[in-house]
FIFI-318928 format. One record per residue (C-alpha): residue in one letter; x, y, z. Coordinates in steps of 0.02 Angstrom, whole numbers, padded with zeros to 5 digits, always signed. Layout:
N
AXYZ
...
***
This chain:
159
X+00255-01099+00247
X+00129-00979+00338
X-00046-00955+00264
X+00007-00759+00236
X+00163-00818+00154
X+00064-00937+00059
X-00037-00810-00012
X+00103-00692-00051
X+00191-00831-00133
X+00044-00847-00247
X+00024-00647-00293
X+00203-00658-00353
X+00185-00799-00442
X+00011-00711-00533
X+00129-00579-00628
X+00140-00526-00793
X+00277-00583-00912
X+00306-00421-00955
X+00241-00271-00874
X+00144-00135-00947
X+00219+00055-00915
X+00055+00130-00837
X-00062+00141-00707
X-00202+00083-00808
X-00215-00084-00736
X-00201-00019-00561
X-00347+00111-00574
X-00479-00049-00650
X-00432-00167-00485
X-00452-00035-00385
X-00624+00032-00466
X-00684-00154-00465
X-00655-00130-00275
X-00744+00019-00238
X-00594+00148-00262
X-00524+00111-00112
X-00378+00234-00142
X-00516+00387-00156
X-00583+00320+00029
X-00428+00358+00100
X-00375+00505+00272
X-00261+00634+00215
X-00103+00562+00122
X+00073+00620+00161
X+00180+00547+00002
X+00339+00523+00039
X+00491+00516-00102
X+00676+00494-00157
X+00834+00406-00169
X+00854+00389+00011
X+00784+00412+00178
X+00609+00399+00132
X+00587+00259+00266
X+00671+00340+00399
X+00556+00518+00344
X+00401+00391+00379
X+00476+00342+00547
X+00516+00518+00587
X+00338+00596+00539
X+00245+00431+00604
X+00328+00463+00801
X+00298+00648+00777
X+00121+00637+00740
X+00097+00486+00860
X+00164+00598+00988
X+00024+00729+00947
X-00098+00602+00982
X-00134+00566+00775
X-00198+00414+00726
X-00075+00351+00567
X-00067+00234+00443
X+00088+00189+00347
X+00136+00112+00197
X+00322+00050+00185
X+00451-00053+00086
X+00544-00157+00109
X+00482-00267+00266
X+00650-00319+00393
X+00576-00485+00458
X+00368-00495+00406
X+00286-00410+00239
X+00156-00345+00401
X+00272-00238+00435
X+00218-00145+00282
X+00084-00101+00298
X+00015+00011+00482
X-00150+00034+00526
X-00172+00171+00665
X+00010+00118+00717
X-00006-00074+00741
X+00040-00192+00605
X-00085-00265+00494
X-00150-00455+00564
X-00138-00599+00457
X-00305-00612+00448
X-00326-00432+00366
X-00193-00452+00251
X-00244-00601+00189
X-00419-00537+00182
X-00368-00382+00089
X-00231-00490-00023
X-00373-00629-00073
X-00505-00484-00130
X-00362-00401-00246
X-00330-00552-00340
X-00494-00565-00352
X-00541-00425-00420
X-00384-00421-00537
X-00453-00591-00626
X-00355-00607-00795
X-00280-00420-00766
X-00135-00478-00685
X-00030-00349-00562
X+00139-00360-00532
X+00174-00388-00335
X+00191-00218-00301
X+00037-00165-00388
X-00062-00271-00301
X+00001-00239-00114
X-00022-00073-00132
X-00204-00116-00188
X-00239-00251-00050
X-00149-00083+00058
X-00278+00038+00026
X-00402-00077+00047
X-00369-00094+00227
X-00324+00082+00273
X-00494+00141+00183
X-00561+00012+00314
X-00488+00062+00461
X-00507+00275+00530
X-00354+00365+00538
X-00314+00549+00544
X-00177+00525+00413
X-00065+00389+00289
X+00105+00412+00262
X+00144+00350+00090
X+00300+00286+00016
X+00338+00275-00159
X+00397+00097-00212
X+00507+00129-00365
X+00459+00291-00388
X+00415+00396-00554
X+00260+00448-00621
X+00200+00260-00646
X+00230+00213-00487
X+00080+00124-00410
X+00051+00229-00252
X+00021+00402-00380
X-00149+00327-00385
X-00181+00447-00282
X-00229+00609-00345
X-00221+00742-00205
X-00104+00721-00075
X-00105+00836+00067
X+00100+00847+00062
X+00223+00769-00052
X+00381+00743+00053
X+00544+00724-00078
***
């Protein structure tokens, strides 16, 4: 097994036997680290049943082609959980993921996050870390609870 594959092993194996219904968790990791989430370039958060990756895709080449920097948050990955997760339109490194990955469980201690919950975390992290002009956001299961509506003010919400 990789190292990054290592440490994702790990971060599911840290989740909780039964998973609390709110967001509450989510916003004390992410306070512990600074608020990355509130550190963020203007967030286009993208939702529904279908086609929210291929939106990303769409609105990532479009704005690429205007000469934006963009970050992107996906799910799920086709060969490497990198893939997930774009900063300025290159995959994340190892080395950052891990980085970012290590300091979430970290901070999370005995409040444990389920997997999603804490990539997203270890995701803001790095794109609060790295300039962009924008982050295009997709939902993971979606709802009200889902860990990406962390974010308060998006500058679009794509459904």
């Amino acid at each position: 097994m990789s190292d990054i594959e290592t440490v994702l092993a790990r971060v599911a194996a840290r989740r909780p036997r039964l998973i609390d219904l709110s967001l509450d968790r989510v916003h004390v990791v992410l306070a512990r680290l600074g608020d990355p989430h509130k550190k963020l370039p203007p967030v286009i958060h993208v939702a529904g049943t279908n086609g929210k990756g291929s939106t990303i895709a769409f609105l990532r080449a479009a704005l690429e082609a205007a000469g934006k920097s963009v970050h992107a948050y996906t799910s799920p990955h086709l060969v490497r959980f990198n893939e997930r997760i774009v900063l300025g339109g290159t995959e994340i490194s190892d080395a950052k993921l891990i980085d970012a990955l290590e300091r979430c469980d970290a901070a999370a201690g005995d409040d444990k996050l389920t997997y999603f919950e804490t990539t997203t975390c270890a995701a803001f992290l790095a794109f609060s870390e790295a300039p962009a002009d924008c982050l295009l956001l997709e939902v993971g299961l979606g709802g009200r609870l889902d860990a990406t509506n962390v974010i308060d003010r998006p500058l679009a919400a794509v459904v």
